[in-house]
C-alpha positions in Angstrom: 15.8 12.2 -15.6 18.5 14.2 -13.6 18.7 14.3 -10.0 20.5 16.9 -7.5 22.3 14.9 -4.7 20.9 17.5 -1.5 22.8 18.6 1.3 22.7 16.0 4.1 25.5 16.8 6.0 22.9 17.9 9.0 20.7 15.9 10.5 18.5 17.0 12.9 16.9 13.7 15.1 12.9 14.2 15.2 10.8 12.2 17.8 7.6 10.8 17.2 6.1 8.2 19.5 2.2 7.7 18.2 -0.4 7.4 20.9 -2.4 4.1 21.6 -5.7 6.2 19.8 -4.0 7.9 17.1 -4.7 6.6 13.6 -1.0 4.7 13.2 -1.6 3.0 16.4 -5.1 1.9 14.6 -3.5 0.7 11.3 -2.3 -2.6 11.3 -4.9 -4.6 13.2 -5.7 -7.6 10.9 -9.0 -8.5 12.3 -12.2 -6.5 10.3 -13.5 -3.7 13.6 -17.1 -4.0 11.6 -18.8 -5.8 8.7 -17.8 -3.6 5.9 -20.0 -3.0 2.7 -19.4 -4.5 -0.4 -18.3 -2.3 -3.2 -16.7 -2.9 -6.2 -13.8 -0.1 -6.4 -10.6 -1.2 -6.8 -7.2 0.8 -8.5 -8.2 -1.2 -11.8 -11.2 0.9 -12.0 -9.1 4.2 -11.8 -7.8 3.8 -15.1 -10.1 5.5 -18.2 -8.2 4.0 -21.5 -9.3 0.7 -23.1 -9.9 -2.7 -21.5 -7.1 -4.4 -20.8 -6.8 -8.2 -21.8 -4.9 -9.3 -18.2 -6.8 -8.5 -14.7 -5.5 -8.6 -11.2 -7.9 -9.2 -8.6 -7.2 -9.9 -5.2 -8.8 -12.8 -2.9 -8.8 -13.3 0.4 -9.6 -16.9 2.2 -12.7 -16.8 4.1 -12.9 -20.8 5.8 -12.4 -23.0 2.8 -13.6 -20.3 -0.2 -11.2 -17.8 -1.9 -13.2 -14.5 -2.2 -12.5 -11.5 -3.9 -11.4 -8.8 -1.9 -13.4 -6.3 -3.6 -16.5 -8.2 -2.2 -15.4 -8.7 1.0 -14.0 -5.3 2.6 -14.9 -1.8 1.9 -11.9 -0.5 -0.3 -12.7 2.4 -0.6 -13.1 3.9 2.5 -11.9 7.4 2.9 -12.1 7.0 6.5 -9.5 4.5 7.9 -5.6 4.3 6.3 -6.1 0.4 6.6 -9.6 -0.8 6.0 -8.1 -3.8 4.0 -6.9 -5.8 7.2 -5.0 -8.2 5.2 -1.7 -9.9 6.7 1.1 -9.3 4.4 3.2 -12.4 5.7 0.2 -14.3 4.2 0.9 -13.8 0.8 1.2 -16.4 -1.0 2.3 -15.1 -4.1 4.5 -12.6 -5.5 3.3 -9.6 -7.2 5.1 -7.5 -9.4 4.4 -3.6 -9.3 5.1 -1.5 -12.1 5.8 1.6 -10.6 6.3 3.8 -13.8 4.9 3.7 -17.0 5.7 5.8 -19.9 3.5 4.4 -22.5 0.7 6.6 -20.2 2.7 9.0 -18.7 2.5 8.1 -15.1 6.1 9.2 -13.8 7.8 8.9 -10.4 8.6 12.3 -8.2 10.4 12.6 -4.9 8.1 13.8 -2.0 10.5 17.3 -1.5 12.9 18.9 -3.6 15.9 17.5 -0.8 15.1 13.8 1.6 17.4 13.5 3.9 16.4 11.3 6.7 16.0 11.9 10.5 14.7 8.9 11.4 14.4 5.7 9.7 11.5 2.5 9.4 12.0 0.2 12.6 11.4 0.3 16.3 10.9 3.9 18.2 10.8 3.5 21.6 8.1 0.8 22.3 6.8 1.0 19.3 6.9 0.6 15.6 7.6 3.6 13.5 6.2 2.5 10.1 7.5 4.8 7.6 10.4 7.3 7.6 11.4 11.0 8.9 12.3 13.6 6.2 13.6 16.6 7.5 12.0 19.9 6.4 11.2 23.3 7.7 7.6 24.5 8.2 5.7 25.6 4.9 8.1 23.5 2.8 6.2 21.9 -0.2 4.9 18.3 -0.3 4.2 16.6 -3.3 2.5 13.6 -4.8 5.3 10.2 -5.5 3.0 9.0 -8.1 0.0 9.6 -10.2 -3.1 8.7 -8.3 -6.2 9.9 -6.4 -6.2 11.2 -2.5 -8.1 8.6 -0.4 -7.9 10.2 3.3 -7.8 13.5 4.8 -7.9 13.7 8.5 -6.4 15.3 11.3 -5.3 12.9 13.7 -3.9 14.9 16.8 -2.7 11.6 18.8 -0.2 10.8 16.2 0.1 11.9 12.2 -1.5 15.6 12.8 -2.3 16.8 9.1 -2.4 14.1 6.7 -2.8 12.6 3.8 -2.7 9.1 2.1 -3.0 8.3 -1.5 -4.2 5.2 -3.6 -1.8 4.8 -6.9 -2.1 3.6 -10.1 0.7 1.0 -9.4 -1.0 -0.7 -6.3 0.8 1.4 -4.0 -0.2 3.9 -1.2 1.7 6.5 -0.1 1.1 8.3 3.3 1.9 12.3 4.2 2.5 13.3 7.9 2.5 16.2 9.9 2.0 18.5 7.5 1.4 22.0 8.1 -1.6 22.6 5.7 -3.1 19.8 3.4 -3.9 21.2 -0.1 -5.8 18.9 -1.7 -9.7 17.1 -0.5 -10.5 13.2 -0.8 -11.3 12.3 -4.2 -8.4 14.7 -6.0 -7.3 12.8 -9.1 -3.3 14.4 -8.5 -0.4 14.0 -10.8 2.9 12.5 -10.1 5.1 16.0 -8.4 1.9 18.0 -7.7 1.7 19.8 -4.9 -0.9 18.6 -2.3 0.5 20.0 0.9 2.6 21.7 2.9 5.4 20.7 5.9 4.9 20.7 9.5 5.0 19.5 12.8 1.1 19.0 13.2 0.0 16.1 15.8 2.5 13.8 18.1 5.7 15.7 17.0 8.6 17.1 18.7 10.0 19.3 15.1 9.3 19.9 11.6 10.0 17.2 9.7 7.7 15.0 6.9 6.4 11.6 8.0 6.5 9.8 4.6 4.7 5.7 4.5 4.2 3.5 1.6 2.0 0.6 2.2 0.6 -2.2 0.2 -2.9 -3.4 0.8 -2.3 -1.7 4.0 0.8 -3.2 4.8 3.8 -0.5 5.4 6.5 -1.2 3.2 10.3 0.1 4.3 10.6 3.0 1.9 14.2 2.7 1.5 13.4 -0.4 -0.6 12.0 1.4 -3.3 13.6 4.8 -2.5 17.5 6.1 -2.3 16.4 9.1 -0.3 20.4 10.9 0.0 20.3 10.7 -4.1 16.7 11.6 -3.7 15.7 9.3 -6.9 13.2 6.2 -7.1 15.1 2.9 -7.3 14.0 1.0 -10.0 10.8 1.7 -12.2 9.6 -1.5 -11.1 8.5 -3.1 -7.5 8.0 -7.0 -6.4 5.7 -7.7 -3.3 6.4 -10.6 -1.1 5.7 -12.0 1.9 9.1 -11.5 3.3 8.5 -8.1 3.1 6.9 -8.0 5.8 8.6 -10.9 8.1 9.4 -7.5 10.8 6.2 -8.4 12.0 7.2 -11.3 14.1 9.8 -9.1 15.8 7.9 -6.3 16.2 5.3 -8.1 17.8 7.8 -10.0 20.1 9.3 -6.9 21.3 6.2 -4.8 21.6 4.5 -7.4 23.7 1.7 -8.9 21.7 0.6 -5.5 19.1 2.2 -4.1 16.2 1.4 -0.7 17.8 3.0 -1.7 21.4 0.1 -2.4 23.4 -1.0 -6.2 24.5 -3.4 -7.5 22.0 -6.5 -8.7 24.4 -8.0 -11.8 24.4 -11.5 -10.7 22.9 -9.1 -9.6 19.6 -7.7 -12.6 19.7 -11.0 -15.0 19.5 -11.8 -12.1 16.6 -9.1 -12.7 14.6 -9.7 -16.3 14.7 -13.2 -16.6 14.2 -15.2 -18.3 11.4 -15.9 -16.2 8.7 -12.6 -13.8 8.8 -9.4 -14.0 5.9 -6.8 -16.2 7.3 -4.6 -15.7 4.1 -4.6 -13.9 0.8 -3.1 -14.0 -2.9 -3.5 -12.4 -5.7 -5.1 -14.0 -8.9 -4.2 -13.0 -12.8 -6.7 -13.4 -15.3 -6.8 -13.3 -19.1 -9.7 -12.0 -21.2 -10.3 -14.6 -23.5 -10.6 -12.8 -27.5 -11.5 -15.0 -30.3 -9.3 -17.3 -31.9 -7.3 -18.0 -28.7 -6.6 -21.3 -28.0 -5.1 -22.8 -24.4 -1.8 -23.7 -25.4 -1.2 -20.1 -27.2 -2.6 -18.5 -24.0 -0.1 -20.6 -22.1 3.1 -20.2 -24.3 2.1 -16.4 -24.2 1.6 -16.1 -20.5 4.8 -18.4 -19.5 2.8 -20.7 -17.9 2.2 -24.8 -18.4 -0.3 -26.1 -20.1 -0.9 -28.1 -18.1 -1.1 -25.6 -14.8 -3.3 -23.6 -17.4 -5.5 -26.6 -16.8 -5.3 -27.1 -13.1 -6.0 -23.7 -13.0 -9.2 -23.5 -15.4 -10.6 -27.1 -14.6 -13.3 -28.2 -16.5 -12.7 -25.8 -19.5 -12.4 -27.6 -22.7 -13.6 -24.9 -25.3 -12.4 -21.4 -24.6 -15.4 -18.4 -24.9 -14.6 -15.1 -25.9 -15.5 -12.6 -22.9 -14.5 -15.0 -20.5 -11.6 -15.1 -18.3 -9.1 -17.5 -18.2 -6.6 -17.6 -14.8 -3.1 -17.7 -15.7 -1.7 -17.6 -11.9 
């Protein structure tokens, strides 16, 4: 794949400081706001080919008992850009994204035909700007990073204006601010580089520019990490979450006086967070579909792991089942 280097040689600086109410303000508080509904949706579930013999699944720990995520929050909620409320410095694993994937043609596209930056992931004013400026003029397209399928559509006058976020394939999510005219409604299966919008300067914004996130189980992620935005090219085809990722939390709420989004974190949210009954810490668990003639150590030499952490991990299995699954992390 070729890329054209684009012009950055001006850069216009773009302001945007997101009210207390607006829906960026709203989107990294780790406590649940409500009991959410259990369904059973989750980006494995998007896919339509074959079943495939190795499943994620992601757990959270409620007191003492790992529970699956899917049956503890409302993922799919076209409604709220973080209904997940999971801390990402509580990861306890890594996880390893494949971002790309030619064997099903799911390809990577740049947001707009040019990215240069106007302002970058970090600290704006009081507050913490989680994604990054993209400079563009009003009407300018705005397409899809990755295959996937649009999970909100709102207008959120306080703060992003027009926009859009969208649930990948790869795990990812990928949000669209400020946009002049959103093109596509929630529930859009779009392809990688299809248009889905156009540029603005919608909502808390002092110039045309596109607000562009990517976040992680809600978690914003710095773009530049997977993104060279003056060469206008994805990285690396593939993506490794960790906890450290997301160690600016620490300072952001250290700086902003007790919130992510700048304000003090009361009391009552506090005792929330901290109650019985909500996720203190999450990981993600790999699984193998067991198929018959398997055997444990075969399972294990295939895998990487131990045969003996094959065991820790499965106790009590002696005699492996077809149908069933067998962890591997």
């Amino acid at each position: 794949m070729k890329y054209v280097r684009p012009d950055t040689t001006t850069i216009i600086e773009t302001e945007e400081i997101h009210d207390e109410n607006s829906d960026a303000a709203k989107s990294l508080r780790f406590n649940p706001a409500k009991k959410l509904s259990i369904v059973s949706e989750d980006t494995t579930t998007l896919n339509e080919g074959g079943q495939e013999i190795v499943e994620m699944s992601e757990e959270v720990l409620i007191d003492s008992s790992w529970v699956k995520v899917a049956g503890y929050y409302s993922i799919w909620d076209t409604h709220s850009i973080n209904p997940y409320h999971v801390d990402g410095r509580r990861f306890r694993d890594s996880v390893n994204l494949k971002l790309t994937d030619a064997s099903r043609e799911r390809f990577s596209q740049m947001p707009m035909a040019a990215t240069p930056i106007t302002s970058g992931f970090g600290f704006r004013g009081y507050r913490w700007h989680f994604g990054v400026d993209l400079d563009l003029e009003t009407g300018d397209s705005v397409k899809a990073v990755f295959d996937g399928v649009v999970r909100v559509s709102k207008w959120d006058g306080a703060g992003y204006g027009n926009y859009l976020l969208v649930r990948h394939y790869n795990g990812l999510e990928t949000l669209y601010g400020h946009l002049s005219k959103a093109l596509v409604p929630v529930g859009t299966f779009v392809k990688a580089g299809e248009l889905i919008a156009y540029g603005g300067s919608t909502g808390h914004s002092s110039g045309s520019h596109l607000h562009f996130e990517v976040r992680y189980q809600g978690n914003p992620i710095n773009p530049i990490q997977l993104y060279d935005f003056p060469e206008n090219k994805l990285r690396k085809d593939n993506f490794t979450i960790t906890s450290a990722l997301f160690d600016y939390y620490s300072r952001a709420l250290q700086r902003g006086g007790g919130s992510l989004t700048g304000g003090r974190r009361s009391s009552s949210s506090s005792a929330r967070g901290s109650r019985r009954g909500a996720p203190s810490a999450a990981r993600v668990v790999v699984s193998h579909r067991v198929r018959p003639g398997d055997t444990l150590s075969e399972v294990a030499e295939k895998y990487g792991v131990g045969l003996s952490t094959l065991k820790r991990l499965n106790p009590g299995v002696k005699k492996l089942q077809p149908g069933k699954k067998l962890r591997i992390k």
